[in-house]
TINU-303659 format. One record per residue (C-alpha): x, y, z; residue number from 0; chain; residue in one letter. Coordinates in Angstrom, 2 decimals, padded with zeros to 5 digits. Last residue first. Layout:
{{X,Y,Z},NUM,"A","A"},
...
***
This chain:
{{002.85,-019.30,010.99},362,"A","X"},
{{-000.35,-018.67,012.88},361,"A","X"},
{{-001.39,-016.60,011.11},360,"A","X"},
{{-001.41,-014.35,014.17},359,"A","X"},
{{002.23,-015.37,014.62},358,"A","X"},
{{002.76,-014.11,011.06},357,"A","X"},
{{001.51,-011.16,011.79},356,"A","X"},
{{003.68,-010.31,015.03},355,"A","X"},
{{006.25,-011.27,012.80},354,"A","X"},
{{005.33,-008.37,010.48},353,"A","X"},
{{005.51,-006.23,013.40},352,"A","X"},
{{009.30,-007.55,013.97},351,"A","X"},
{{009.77,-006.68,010.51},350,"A","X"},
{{008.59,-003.18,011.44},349,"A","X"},
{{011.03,-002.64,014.11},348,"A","X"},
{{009.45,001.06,015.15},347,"A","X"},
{{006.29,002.67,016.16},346,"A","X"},
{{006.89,001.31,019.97},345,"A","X"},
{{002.96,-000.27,019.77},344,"A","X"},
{{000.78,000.38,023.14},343,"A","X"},
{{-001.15,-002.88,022.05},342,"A","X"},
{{-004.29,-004.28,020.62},341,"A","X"},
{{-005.86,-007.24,019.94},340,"A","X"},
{{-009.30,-007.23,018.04},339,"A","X"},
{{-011.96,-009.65,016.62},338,"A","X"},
{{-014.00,-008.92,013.79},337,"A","X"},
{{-017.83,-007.60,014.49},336,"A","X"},
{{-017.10,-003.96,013.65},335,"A","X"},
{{-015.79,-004.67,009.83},334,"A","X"},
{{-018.91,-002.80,008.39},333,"A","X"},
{{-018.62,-000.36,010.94},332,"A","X"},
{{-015.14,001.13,009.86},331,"A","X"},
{{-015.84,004.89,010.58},330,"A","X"},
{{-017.28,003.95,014.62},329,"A","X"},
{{-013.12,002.45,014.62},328,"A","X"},
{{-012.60,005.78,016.79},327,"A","X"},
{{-013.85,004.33,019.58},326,"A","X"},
{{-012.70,000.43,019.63},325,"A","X"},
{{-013.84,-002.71,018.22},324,"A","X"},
{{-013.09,-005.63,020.00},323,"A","X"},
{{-010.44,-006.30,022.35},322,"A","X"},
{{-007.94,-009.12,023.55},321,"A","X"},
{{-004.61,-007.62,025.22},320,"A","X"},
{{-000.90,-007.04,024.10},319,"A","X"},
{{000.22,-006.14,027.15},318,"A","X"},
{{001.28,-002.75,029.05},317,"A","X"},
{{004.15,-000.44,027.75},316,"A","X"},
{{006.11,000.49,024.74},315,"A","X"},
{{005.43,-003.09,023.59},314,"A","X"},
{{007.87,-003.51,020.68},313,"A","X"},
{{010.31,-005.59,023.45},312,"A","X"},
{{007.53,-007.58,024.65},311,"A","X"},
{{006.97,-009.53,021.31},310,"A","X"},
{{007.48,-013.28,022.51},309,"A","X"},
{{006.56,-012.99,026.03},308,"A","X"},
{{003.34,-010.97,025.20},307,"A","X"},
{{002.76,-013.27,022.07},306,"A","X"},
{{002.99,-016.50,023.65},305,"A","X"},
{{000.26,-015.22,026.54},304,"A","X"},
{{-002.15,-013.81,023.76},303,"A","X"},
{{-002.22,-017.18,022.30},302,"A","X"},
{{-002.50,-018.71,025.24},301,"A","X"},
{{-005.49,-016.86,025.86},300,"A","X"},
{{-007.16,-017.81,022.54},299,"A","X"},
{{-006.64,-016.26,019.40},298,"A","X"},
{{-010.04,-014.57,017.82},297,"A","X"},
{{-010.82,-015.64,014.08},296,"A","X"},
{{-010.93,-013.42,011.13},295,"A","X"},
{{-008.86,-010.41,012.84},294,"A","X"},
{{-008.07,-006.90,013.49},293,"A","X"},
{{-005.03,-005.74,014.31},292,"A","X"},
{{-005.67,-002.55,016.84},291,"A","X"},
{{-002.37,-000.64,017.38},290,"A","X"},
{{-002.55,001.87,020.65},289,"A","X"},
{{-001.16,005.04,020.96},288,"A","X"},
{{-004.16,006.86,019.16},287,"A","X"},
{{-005.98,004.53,017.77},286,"A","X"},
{{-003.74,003.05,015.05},285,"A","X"},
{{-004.61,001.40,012.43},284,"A","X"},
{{-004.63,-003.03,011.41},283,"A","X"},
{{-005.78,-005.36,008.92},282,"A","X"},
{{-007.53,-008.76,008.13},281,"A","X"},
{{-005.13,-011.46,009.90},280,"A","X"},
{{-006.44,-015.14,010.07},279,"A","X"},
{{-005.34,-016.12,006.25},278,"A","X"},
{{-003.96,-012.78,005.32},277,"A","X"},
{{-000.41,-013.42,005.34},276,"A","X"},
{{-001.09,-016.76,004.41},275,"A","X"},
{{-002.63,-016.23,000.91},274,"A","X"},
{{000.29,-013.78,000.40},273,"A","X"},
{{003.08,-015.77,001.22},272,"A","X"},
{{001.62,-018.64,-000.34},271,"A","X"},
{{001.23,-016.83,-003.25},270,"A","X"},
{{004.95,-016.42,-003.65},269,"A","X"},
{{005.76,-020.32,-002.65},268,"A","X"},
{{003.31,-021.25,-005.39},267,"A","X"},
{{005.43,-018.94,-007.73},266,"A","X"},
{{008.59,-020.18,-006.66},265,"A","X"},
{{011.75,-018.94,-007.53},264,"A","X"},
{{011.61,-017.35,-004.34},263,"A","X"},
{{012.72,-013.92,-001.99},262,"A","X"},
{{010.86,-012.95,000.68},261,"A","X"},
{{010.46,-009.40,001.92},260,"A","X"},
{{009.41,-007.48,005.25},259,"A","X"},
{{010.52,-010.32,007.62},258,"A","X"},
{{014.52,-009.90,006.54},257,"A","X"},
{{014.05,-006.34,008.49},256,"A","X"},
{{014.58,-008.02,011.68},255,"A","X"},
{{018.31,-008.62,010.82},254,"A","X"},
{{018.83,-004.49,010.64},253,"A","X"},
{{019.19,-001.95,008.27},252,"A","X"},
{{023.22,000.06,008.06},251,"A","X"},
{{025.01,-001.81,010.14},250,"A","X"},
{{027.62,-002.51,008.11},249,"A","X"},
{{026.71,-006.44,007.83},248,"A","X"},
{{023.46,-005.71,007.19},247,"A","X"},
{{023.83,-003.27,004.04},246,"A","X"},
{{026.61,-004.72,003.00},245,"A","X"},
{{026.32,-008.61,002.74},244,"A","X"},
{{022.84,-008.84,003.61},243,"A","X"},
{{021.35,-006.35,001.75},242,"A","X"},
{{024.09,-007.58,-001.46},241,"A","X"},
{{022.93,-010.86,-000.81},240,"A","X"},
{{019.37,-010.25,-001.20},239,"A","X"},
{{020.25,-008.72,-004.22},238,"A","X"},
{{022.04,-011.80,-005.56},237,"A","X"},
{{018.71,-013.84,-004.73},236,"A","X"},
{{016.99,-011.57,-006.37},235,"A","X"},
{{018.11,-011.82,-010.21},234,"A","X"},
{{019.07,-015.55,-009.34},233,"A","X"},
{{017.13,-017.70,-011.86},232,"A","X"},
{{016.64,-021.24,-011.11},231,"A","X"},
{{012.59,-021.05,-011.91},230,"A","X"},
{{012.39,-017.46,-013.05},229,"A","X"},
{{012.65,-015.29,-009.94},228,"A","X"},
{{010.37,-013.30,-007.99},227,"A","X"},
{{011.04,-010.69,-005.09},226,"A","X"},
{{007.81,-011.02,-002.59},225,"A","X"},
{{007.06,-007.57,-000.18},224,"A","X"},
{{003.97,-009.11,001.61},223,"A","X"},
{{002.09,-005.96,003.54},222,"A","X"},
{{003.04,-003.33,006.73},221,"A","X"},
{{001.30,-000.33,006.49},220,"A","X"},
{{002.80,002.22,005.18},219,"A","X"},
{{004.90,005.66,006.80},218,"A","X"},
{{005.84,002.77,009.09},217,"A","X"},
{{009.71,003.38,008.37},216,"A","X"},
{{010.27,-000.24,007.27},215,"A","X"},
{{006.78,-000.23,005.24},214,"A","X"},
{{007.85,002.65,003.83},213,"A","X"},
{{011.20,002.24,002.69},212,"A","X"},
{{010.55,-001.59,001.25},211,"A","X"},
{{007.67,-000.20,-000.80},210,"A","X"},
{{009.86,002.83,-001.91},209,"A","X"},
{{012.72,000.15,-002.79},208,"A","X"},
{{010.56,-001.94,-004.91},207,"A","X"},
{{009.43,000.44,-007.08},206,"A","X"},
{{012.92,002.06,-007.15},205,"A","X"},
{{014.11,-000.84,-008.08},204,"A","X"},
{{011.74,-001.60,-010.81},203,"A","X"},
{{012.07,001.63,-012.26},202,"A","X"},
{{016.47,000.68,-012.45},201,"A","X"},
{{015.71,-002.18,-014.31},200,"A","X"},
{{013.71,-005.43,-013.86},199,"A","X"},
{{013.24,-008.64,-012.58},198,"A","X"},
{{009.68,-009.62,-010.78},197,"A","X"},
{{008.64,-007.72,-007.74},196,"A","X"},
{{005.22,-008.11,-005.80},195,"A","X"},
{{003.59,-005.89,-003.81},194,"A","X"},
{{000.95,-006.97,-001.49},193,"A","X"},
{{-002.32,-005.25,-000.64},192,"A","X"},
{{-001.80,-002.68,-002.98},191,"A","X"},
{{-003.90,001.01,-003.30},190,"A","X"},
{{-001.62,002.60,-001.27},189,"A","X"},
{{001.40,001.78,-002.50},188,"A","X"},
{{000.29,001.59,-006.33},187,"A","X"},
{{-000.86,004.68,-005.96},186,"A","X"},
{{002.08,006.78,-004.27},185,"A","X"},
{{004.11,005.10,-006.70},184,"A","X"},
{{001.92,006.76,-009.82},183,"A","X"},
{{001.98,010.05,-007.72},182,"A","X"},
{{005.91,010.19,-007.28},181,"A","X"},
{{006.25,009.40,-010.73},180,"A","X"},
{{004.79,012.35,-012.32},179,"A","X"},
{{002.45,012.65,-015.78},178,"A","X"},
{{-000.43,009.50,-014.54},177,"A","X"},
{{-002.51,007.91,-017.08},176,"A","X"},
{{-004.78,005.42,-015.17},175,"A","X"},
{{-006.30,002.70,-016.94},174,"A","X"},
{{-009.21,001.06,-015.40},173,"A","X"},
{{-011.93,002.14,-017.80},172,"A","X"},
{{-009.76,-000.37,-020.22},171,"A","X"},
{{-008.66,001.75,-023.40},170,"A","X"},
{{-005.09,-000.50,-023.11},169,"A","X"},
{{-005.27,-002.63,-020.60},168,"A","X"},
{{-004.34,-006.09,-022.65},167,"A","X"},
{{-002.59,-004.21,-025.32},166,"A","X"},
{{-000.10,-002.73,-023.30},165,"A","X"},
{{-000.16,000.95,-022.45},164,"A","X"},
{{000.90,003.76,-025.32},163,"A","X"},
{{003.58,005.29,-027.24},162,"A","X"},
{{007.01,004.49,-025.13},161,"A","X"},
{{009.92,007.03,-025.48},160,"A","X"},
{{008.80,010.36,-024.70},159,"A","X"},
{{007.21,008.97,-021.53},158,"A","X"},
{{003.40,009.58,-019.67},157,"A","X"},
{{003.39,006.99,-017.06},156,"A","X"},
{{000.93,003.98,-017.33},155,"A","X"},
{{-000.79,002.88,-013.68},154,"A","X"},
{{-002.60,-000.24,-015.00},153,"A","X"},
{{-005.58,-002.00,-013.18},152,"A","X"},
{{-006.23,-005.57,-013.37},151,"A","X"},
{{-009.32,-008.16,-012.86},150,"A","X"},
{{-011.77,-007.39,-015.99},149,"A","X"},
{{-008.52,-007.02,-018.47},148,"A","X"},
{{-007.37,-010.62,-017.61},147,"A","X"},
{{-004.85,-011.08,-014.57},146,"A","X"},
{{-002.38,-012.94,-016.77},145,"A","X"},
{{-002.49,-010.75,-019.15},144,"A","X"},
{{-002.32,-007.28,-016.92},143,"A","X"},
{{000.76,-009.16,-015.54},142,"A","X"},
{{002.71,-010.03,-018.88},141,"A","X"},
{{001.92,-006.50,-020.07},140,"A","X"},
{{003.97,-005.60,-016.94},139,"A","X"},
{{006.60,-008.01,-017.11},138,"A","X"},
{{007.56,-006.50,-020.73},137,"A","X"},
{{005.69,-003.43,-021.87},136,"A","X"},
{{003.84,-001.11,-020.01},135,"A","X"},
{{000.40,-000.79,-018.09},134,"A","X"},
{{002.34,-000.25,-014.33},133,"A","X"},
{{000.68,-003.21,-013.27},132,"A","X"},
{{-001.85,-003.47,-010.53},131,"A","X"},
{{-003.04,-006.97,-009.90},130,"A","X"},
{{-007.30,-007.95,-008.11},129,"A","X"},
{{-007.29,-010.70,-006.04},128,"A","X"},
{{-010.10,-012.93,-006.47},127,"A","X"},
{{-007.95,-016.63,-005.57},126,"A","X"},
{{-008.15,-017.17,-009.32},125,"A","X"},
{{-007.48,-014.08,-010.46},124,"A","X"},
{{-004.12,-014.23,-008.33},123,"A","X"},
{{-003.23,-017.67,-009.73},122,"A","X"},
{{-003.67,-015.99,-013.40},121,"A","X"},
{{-001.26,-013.62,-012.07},120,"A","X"},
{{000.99,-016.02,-011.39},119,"A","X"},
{{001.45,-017.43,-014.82},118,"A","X"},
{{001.70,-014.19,-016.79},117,"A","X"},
{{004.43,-013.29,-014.21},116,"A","X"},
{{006.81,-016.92,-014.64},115,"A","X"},
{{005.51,-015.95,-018.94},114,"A","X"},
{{007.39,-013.30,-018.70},113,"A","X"},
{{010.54,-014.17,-016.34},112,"A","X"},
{{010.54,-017.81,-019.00},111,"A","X"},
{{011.27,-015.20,-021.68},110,"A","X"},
{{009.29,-015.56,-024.89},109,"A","X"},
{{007.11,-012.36,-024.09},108,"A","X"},
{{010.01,-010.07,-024.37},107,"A","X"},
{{011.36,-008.73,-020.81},106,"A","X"},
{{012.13,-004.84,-021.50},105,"A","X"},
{{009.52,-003.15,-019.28},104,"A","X"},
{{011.10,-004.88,-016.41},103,"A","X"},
{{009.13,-005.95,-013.44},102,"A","X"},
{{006.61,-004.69,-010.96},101,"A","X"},
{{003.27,-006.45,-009.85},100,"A","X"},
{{000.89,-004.28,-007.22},99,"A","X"},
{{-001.39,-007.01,-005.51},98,"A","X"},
{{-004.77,-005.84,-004.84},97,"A","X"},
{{-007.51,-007.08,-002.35},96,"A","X"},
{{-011.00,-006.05,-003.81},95,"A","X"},
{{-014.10,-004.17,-001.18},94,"A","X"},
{{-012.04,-000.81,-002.64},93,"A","X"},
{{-012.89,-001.52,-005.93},92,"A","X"},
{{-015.50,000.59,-007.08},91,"A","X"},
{{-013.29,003.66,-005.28},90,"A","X"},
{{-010.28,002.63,-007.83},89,"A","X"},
{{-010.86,004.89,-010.65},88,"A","X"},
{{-012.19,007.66,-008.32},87,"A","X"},
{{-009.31,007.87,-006.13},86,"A","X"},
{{-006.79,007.65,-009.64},85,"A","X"},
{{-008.79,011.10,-010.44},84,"A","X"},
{{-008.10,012.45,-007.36},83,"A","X"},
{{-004.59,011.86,-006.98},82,"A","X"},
{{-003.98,012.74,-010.88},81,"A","X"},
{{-005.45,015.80,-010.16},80,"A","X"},
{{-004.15,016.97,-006.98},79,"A","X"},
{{-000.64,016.32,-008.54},78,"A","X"},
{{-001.70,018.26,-011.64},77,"A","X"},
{{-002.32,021.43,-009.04},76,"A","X"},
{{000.93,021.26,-007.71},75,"A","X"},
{{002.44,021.50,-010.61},74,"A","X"},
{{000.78,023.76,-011.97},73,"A","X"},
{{001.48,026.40,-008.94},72,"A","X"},
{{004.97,025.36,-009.72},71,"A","X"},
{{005.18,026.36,-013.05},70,"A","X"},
{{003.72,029.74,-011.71},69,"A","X"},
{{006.09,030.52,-009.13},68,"A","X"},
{{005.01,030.28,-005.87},67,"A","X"},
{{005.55,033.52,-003.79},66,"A","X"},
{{002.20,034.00,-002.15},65,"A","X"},
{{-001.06,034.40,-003.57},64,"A","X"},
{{-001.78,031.49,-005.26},63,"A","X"},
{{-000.13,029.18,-002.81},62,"A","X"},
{{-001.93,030.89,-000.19},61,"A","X"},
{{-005.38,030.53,-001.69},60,"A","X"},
{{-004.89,026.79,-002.54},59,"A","X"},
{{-003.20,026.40,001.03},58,"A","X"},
{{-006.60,027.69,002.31},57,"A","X"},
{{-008.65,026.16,-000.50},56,"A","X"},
{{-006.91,022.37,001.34},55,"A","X"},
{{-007.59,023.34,005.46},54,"A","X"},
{{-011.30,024.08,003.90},53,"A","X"},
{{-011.76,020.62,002.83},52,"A","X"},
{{-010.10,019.48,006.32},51,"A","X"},
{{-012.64,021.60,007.92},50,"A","X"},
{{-015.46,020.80,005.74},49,"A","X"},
{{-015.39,016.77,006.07},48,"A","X"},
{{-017.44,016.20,008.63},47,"A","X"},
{{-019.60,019.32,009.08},46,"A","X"},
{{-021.10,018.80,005.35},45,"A","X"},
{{-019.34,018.04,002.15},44,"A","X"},
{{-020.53,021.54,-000.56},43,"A","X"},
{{-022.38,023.55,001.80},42,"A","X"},
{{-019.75,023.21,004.91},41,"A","X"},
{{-016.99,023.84,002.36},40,"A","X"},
{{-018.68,027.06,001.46},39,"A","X"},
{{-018.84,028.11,005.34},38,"A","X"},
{{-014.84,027.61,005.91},37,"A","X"},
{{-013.84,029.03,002.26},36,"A","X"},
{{-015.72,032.03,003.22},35,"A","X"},
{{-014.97,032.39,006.91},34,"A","X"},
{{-011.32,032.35,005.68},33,"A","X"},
{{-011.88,034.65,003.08},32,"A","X"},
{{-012.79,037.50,005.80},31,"A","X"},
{{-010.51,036.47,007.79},30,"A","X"},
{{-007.89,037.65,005.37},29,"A","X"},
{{-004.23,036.03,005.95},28,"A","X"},
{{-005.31,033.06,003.95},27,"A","X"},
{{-005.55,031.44,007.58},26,"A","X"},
{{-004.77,027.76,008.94},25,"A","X"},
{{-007.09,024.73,009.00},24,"A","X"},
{{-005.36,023.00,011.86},23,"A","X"},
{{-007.85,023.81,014.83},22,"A","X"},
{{-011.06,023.06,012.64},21,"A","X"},
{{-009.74,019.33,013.13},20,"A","X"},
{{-009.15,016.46,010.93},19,"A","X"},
{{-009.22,012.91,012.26},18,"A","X"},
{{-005.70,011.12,012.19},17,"A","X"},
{{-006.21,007.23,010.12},16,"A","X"},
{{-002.70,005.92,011.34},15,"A","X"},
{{-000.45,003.87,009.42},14,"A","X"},
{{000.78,007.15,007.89},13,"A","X"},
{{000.18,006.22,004.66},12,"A","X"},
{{-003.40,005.89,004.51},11,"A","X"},
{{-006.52,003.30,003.92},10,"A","X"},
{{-009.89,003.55,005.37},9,"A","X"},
{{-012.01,000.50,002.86},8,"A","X"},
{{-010.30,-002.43,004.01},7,"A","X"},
{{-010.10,-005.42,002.20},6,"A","X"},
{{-013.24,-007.75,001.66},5,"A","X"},
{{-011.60,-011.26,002.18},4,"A","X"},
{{-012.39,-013.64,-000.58},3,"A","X"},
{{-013.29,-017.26,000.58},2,"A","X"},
{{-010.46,-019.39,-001.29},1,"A","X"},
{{-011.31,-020.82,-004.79},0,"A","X"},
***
């Protein structure tokens, strides 16, 4: 088994951890209330964390009081829920890379796409990775058995038409019932290392898609995007030609955006795009205007050389220079010691980003 690499515990979706501030907290429209909410949340979290704790019962307040109607007050206050209780579910495994595993709730356990996902997940367990199903049927029992009930999570939706989570998560401490969409993606986003796509229906697209949109937009950090086939199979590799044969050739994404997916019929070719991705490279934020990647191993000067002339047009200005850790990091001590580079990053071409990556993977 590989040395496991302890992920990163400060995780968002902005690619950029932004401190909270007293300044943005806002007003009920009673200052009296205000000074309320502001000193309660400094009993209940401390100076830290009370402003942006008080910034939330200030829109609480307002969205009570103001012209919200009351199915949507509930609905707001569900999605808090399900946020905070999937936090707490995966908190005692936020040392654990994940991979999120999507796929088609209709794939019978007899297929060879079934048993290609049961397969790889047992690879995953074996490296220590940690997969995230969405706890259904089809490719996603087939990933919650291949990654054994102690080693996966699944994210079940509540739906009219399907009872209850597979048998090989079902009751598990790490099941997550979760009544909107947009919070179970929002989860599996955030909480995966890699995302991986077997085939499937329209949920799988849209799985896959909202990784892909992200990561392309920087809204999440960038991660291994890998689109599955059976052995022979060419589910992905006819999608892959419809991006390239419309969506490219119109105009419409661009050839750098290739990088931020890979499409195989090749299980040991998937995890190789994982194991790789994070073979040298252990994560990255922003500081400000600068993007710190943080490493295993430092690069040497040549290094650093190759990747100013190579990468210079993502460089909004200055050079991609050695570092180590910087202030602001003082939140991430436990990972203080790895080496840094850093740059003045553009904030867009996120394939050529993952590049960068790769080049620090030496790949």
């Amino acid at each position: 088994m590989e040395k496991r690499q302890k992920a990163p515990q400060e995780r968002d979706l902005n690619g950029a951890m932004l401190e909270a501030s007293c300044n943005h907290v806002g007003s009920t429209g009673d200052a009296g209330i205000d000074k309320k909410l502001l000193d309660l949340a400094m009993d209940i979290v401390g100076q830290e964390k009370a402003c942006l704790l008080a910034e939330m019962m200030v829109t609480a307040v307002r969205t009570a009081k103001g012209t919200t109607s009351f199915s949507n007050f509930k609905m707001m206050n569900r999605t808090l829920k399900e946020m905070r209780h999937a936090n707490e579910v995966f908190h005692p495994y936020k040392d654990r890379r994940k991979v999120a595993v999507f796929g088609s709730a209709r794939t019978k356990p007899e297929e060879e796409e079934y048993q290609t996902a049961v397969h790889f997940c047992e690879k995953l367990t074996e490296l220590g990775y940690m997969t995230i199903t969405g706890a259904g049927p089809g490719i996603m029992a087939a990933g919650n058995e291949g990654a054994g009930r102690e080693d996966s999570f699944g994210l079940d939706i509540s739906l009219p038409f399907e009872a209850s989570a597979n048998e090989f998560i079902n009751g598990d401490q790490k099941l997550i019932e979760f009544n909107y969409f947009f919070t179970r993606k929002l989860s599996f986003v955030k909480e995966a290392d890699a995302a991986v796509g077997f085939p499937g229906g329209v949920g799988t697209m849209d799985e896959v898609f909202e990784a892909l949109t992200l990561i392309q937009t920087g809204k999440a950090t960038v991660y291994p995007i890998i689109l599955v086939d059976a052995k022979g199979g060419d589910y992905w590799k006819f999608w892959e030609r419809l991006m390239r044969d419309h969506l490219l050739k119109d105009g419409l994404i661009s050839e750098t955006d290739f990088h931020l997916f890979k499409v195989t019929d090749d299980i040991d070719v998937a995890m190789k795009e994982i194991t790789d991705f994070y073979s040298n490279f252990h994560s990255y934020r922003y500081i400000g205007d600068k993007l710190v990647i943080r490493m295993q191993e430092a690069l040497s000067d040549a290094k650093i050389a190759e990747l100013n002339e190579e990468f210079a047009d993502i460089i909004k200005s200055g050079v991609i220079q050695k570092s180590g850790a910087l202030k602001g990091e003082e939140n991430e001590a436990d990972i203080a010691d790895l080496p840094r580079i850093f740059l003045r990053h553009k904030r867009r071409d996120f394939g050529k980003l993952r590049l960068l990556i790769n080049r620090v993977n030496g790949v």
